[in-house]
C-alpha positions in Angstrom: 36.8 -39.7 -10.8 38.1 -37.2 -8.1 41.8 -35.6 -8.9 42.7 -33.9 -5.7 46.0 -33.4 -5.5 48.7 -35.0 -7.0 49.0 -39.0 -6.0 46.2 -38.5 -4.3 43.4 -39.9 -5.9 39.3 -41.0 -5.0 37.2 -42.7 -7.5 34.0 -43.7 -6.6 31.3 -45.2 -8.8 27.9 -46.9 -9.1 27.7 -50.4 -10.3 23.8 -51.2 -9.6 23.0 -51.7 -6.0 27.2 -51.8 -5.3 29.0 -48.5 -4.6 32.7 -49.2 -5.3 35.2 -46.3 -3.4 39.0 -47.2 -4.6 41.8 -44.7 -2.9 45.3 -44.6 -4.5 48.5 -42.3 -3.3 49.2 -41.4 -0.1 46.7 -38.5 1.1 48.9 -36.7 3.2 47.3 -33.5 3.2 43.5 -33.8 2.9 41.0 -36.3 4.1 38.4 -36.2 1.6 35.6 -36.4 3.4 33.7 -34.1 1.9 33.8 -35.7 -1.1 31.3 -38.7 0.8 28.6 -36.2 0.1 28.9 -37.1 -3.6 27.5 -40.3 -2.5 23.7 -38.9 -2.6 20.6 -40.9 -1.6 21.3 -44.8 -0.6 18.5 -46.0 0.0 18.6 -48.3 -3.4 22.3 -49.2 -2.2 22.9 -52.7 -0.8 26.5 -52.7 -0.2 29.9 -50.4 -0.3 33.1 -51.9 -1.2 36.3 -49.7 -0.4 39.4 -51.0 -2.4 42.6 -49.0 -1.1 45.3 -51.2 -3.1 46.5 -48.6 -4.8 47.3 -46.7 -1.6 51.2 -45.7 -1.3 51.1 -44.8 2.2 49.0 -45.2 5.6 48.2 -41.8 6.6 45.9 -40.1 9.5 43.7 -38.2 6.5 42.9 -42.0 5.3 41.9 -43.3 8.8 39.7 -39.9 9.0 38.1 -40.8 5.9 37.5 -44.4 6.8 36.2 -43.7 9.9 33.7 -41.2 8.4 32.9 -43.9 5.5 32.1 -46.4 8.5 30.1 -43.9 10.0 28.2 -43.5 7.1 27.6 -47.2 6.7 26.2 -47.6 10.0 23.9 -44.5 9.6 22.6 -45.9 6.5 22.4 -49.3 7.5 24.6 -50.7 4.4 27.3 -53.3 4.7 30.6 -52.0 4.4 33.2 -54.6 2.8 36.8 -53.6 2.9 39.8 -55.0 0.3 43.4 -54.5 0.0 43.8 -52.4 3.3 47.1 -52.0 4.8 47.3 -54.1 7.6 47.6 -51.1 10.1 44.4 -49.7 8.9 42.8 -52.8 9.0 43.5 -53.9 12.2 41.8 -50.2 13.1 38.6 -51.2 11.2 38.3 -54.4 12.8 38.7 -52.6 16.6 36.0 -50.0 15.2 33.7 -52.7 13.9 34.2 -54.7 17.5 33.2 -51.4 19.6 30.1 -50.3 17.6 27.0 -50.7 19.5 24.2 -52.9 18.9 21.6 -51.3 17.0 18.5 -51.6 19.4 15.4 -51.0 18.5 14.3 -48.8 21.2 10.4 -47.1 22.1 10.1 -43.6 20.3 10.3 -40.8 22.4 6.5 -40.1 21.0 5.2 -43.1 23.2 3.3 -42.2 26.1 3.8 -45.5 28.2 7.7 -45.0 27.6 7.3 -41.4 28.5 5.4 -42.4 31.2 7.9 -45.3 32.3 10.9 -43.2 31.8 9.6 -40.7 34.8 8.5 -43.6 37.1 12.0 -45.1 37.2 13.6 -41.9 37.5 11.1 -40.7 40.6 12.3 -44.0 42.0 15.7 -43.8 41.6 15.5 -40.5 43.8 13.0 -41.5 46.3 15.9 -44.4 47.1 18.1 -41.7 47.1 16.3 -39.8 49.2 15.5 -42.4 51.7 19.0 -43.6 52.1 19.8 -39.7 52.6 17.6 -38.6 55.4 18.4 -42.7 57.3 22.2 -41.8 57.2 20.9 -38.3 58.4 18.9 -40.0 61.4 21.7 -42.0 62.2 23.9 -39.2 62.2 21.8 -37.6 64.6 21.1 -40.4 67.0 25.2 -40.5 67.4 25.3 -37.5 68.3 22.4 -37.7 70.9 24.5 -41.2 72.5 27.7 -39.6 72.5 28.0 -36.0 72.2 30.7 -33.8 71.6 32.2 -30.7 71.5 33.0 -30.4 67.8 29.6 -30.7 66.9 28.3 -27.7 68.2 31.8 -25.6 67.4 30.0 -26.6 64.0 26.5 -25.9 64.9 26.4 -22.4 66.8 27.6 -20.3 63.5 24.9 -21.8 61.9 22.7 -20.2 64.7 23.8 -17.0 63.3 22.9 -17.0 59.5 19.8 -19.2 60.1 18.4 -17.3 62.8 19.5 -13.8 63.5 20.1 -12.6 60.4 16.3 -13.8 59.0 14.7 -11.3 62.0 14.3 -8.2 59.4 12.2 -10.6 57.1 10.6 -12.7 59.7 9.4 -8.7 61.4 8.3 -7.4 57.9 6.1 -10.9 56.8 5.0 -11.6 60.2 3.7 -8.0 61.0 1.4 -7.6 57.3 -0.1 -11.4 57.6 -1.7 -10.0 61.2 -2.3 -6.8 60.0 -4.5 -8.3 57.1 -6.1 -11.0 59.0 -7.6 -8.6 61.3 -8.8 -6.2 58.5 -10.3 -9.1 56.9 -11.5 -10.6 60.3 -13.4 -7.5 61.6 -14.9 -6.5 58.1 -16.8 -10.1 59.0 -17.4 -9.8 62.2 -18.7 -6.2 62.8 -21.8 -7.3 61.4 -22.4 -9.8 63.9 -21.3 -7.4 66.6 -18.6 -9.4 67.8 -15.5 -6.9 66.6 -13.4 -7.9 69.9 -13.2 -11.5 68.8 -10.8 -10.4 66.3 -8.4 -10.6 68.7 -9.1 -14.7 69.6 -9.0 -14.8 65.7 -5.6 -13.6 65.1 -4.0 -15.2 68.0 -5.3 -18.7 67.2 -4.2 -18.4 63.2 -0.8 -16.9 64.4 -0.3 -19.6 66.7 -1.3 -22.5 65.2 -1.0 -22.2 61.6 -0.1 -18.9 60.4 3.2 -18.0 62.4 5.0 -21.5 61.7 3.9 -22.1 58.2 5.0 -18.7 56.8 8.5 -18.6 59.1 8.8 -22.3 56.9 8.2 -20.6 53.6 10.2 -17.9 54.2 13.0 -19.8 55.6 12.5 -23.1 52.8 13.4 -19.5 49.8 15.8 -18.2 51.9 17.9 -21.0 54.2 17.1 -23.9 52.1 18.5 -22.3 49.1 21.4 -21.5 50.5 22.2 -25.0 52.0 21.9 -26.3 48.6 23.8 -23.9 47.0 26.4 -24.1 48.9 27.0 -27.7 49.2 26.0 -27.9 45.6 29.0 -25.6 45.0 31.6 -27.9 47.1 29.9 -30.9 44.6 31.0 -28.9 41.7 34.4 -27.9 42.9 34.8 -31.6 44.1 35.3 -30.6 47.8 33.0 -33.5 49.0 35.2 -35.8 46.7 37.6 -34.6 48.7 36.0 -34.9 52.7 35.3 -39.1 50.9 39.2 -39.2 50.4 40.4 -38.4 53.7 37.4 -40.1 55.6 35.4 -37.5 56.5 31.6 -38.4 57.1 30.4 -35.6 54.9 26.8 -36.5 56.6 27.9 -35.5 60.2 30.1 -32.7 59.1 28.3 -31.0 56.3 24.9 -32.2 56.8 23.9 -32.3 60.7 25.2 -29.2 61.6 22.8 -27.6 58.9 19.6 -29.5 60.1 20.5 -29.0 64.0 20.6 -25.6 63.5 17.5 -24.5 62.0 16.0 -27.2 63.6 16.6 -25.3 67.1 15.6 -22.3 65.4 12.6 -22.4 63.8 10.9 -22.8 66.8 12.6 -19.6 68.1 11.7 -17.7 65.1 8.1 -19.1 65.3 7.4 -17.5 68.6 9.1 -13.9 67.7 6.9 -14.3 64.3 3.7 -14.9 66.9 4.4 -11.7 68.9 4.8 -9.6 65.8 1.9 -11.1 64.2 -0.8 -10.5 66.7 0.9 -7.1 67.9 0.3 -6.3 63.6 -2.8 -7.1 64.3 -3.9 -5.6 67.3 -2.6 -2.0 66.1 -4.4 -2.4 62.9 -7.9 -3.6 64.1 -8.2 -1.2 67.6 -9.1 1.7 65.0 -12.1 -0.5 63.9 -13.0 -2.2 67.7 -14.5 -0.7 70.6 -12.2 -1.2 73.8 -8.7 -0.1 74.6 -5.4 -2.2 74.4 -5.4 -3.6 77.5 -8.9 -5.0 76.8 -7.7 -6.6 73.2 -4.9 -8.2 75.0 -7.4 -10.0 77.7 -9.0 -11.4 75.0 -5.9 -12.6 73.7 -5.1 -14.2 76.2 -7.9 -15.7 77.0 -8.3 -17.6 73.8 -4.8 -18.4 73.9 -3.3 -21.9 75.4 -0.7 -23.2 76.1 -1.4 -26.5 73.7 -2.0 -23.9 70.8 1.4 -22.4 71.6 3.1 -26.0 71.6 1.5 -26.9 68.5 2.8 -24.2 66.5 6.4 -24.5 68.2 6.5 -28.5 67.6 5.2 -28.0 63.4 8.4 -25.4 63.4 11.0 -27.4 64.9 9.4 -30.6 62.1 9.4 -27.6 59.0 12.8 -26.8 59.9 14.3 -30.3 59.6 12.3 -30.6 56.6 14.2 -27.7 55.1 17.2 -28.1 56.1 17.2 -31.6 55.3 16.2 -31.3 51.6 18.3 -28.5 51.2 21.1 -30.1 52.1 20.0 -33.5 49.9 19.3 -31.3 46.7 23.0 -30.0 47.3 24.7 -33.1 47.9 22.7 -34.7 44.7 23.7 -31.7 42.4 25.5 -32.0 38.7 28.8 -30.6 38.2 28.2 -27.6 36.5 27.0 -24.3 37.5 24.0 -24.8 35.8 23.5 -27.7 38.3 23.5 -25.7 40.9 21.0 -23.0 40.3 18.8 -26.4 39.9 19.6 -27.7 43.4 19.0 -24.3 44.2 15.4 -24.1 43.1 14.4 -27.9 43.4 15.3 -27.1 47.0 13.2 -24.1 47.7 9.4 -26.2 45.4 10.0 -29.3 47.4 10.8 -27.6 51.0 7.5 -25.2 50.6 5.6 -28.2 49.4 6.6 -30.9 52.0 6.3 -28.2 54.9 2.5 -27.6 53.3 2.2 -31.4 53.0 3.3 -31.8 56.8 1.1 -29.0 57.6 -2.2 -30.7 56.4 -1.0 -33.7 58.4 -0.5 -32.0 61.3 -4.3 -30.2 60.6 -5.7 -34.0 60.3 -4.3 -35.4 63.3 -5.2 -32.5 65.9 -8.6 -32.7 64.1 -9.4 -36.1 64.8 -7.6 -36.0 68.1 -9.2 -32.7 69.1 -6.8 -30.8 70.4 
C-alpha cells in the first residue's frame, strides 16, 4: 500500500498471475504514475484488474494514470479489466480501447527482402512522381510553343541573367584549365610520335564535342540546379506554392517553365564561350612545347573542326540544360517542410543532375558512334 497524500490512496498487489490496482480519494494533485514502475517484470502476469470504487472524485491526474496503465497493458501484452469506474472515465477507456491499433505483426527491419522491398516501392513512388512532373512540364511547354505570350518571357529573360551572365567568371576559370591540361597531357604523347601540331585537332574535337558541354552541365547542375531547388524548396516550406494552388495559379508554367526555358537557351550559349576559352587555354599552353606559330595552330584547328562537331556539342547543351533545370526544379517542388528538407532538395538536385547529364552523355556517345557522325 501507497499513502500519497491524504485521500489519495494506490494499492496494488500480487495475487498469482492477477495484479489487482484499487484507487480511492480524489487525486487532485498527483497522477501517480510513477508509482506503475513498482509493477516490475510481467512477464508471469496474465491479467490486471483496476478497481476505482473507492474513488471520490473524477479527476485529470486519474485519467493520466489510466491512460499510462493502458499503455502499459498494451506494451506488455496483458488484458486490462476495468471495475467500478465512474462513468465519465469509462466512457474514455472505452474510446481509448476503440482507437488502439491493431497489433500487426510486421517483417523486422533486419530482413533483407523487406529492406529490399521497402526501397523498390519507394524508388517507384518517385519515378511516378517524376514522370507525371516532367509530362505536365512538356505540356507546359508545348502551350507555350501553340500560343505564346508575352508574360512568359517578362518571366523568362531575368532568368537569362542569373543563369547565364553571372556563371561567365566560372565558366572562364574551368573552361580555360581543362584545355590547358588536355594539351599538356596531349603533346607529352604525341611528341614522341612527332606529331606535336595535332594537339591542336585534339583539343578542339574534346572541347567541342565532349569536353566544353559536359563540364558547362556540371558546373551549372552545382551551381543553377541547386539554386532552383532551393529556392522553390523554400516557397514549399513557407507554403507559397500552397498558396499559387489556392488562387489557381499553374505553379508548372509560372515557377517551373521559366526556369527550364531559360537555361535551356543558355547552355548552348555558354557551351560555345566555354569552346573558345577552352581551345584558346590550350593553344597558349602547348605553342611553348610545338613547333609553328599561332596562326599555324589555328589552321589546324580549324581544319579538324566541323561544323557537325560544333552542332553536336551545342544540341547535348541545350538537352543538359533541360535536364537540370528540370530536376532542379522537381527536387524543389517535391521538398519536406523543414529547413532540413531543403538542403536535401538542394543536394539530391546537384547527384541526380551530374548523373543524368553523364547518363545522357554516354547516350549521345553511342548513338553518334553507331551512326558515325
Amino acid at each position: 500500500m501507497y499513502e500519497i497524500v491524504e485521500r489519495e490512496e494506490l494499492h496494488i498487489f500480487e495475487d498469482l498471475s492477477v495484479v489487482h490496482v484499487c484507487c480511492s480519494g480524489t487525486w487532485a494533485l498527483r497522477s501517480h504514475v510513477e508509482d506503475l514502475q513498482e509493477l516490475g517484470d510481467l512477464k508471469s502476469i496474465k491479467q490486471i484488474i483496476l478497481d476505482a470504487g473507492k474513488m471520490e472524485k473524477l479527476s485529470s491526474a486519474f485519467l493520466i494514470f489510466l491512460q499510462h496503465l493502458q499503455q502499459l497493458s498494451q506494451k506488455a501484452k496483458i488484458p486490462l479489466v476495468t471495475t467500478n469506474l465512474p462513468s465519465g472515465a469509462q466512457r474514455i477507456f472505452d474510446l481509448q480501447q476503440a482507437q488502439l491499433p491493431q497489433q500487426v505483426k510486421k517483417p523486422t527491419p533486419d530482413n533483407f527482402f523487406y529492406q529490399v522491398g521497402v526501397v523498390v516501392i519507394a524508388q517507384s513512388r518517385t519515378f511516378y512522381q517524376a514522370l507525371k512532373f516532367f509530362g505536365q512540364v512538356l505540356t507546359a511547354i508545348s502551350r507555350a510553343v501553340v500560343r505564346p505570350s508575352r508574360r512568359i518571357w517578362a518571366r523568362v529573360i531575368p532568368f537569362f541573367q542569373s543563369t547565364g551572365v553571372e556563371a561567365l567568371p566560372v565558366v572562364t576559370l574551368i573552361s580555360a584549365l581543362v584545355g590547358l591540361i588536355m594539351a599538356f597531357v596531349s603533346v607529352v604523347q604525341l611528341e614522341r610520335f612527332g606529331a606535336s601540331i595535332y594537339v591542336a585537332d585534339l583539343v578542339a574535337l574534346a572541347m567541342t564535342r565532349e569536353m566544353g558541354c559536359l563540364m558547362i552541365g556540371v558546373i551549372i547542375a552545382g551551381r543553377t540546379g541547386a539554386a532552383f531547388a532551393a529556392t522553390i524548396g523554400s516557397m514549399q516550406v513557407n507554403e507559397e506554392l500552397d498558396a499559387l494552388q489556392t488562387f489557381g495559379i499553374d505553379r508548372i508554367s509560372y515557377l517551373v517553365l521559366p526556369r527550364v526555358v531559360a537555361l535551356a537557351l543558355m547552355m548552348p550559349l555558354l557551351c560555345i564561350f566555354a569552346d573558345v576559352i577552352g581551345i584558346l587555354g590550350g593553344m597558349f599552353s602547348a605553342l611553348p612545347f610545338i613547333p609553328g606559330s599561332m596562326t599555324q595552330y589555328l589552321a589546324e584547328t580549324k581544319k579538324a573542326l566541323g561544323m557537325g562537331d560544333i552542332l553536336l556539342g551545342l544540341i547535348k547543351s541545350f538537352c543538359f540544360g533541360g535536364i537540370i533545370a528540370g530536376i532542379g526544379c522537381f527536387q524543389g517542388a517535391c521538398c519536406g517542410r523543414n529547413a532540413t528538407a531543403v538542403g536535401q532538395a538542394s543536394t539530391t538536385a546537384v547527384v541526380q543532375g551530374i548523373t543524368w547529364i553523364i547518363v545522357a552523355d554516354a547516350i549521345f556517345a553511342l548513338i553518334t558512334t553507331t551512326l558515325g557522325i
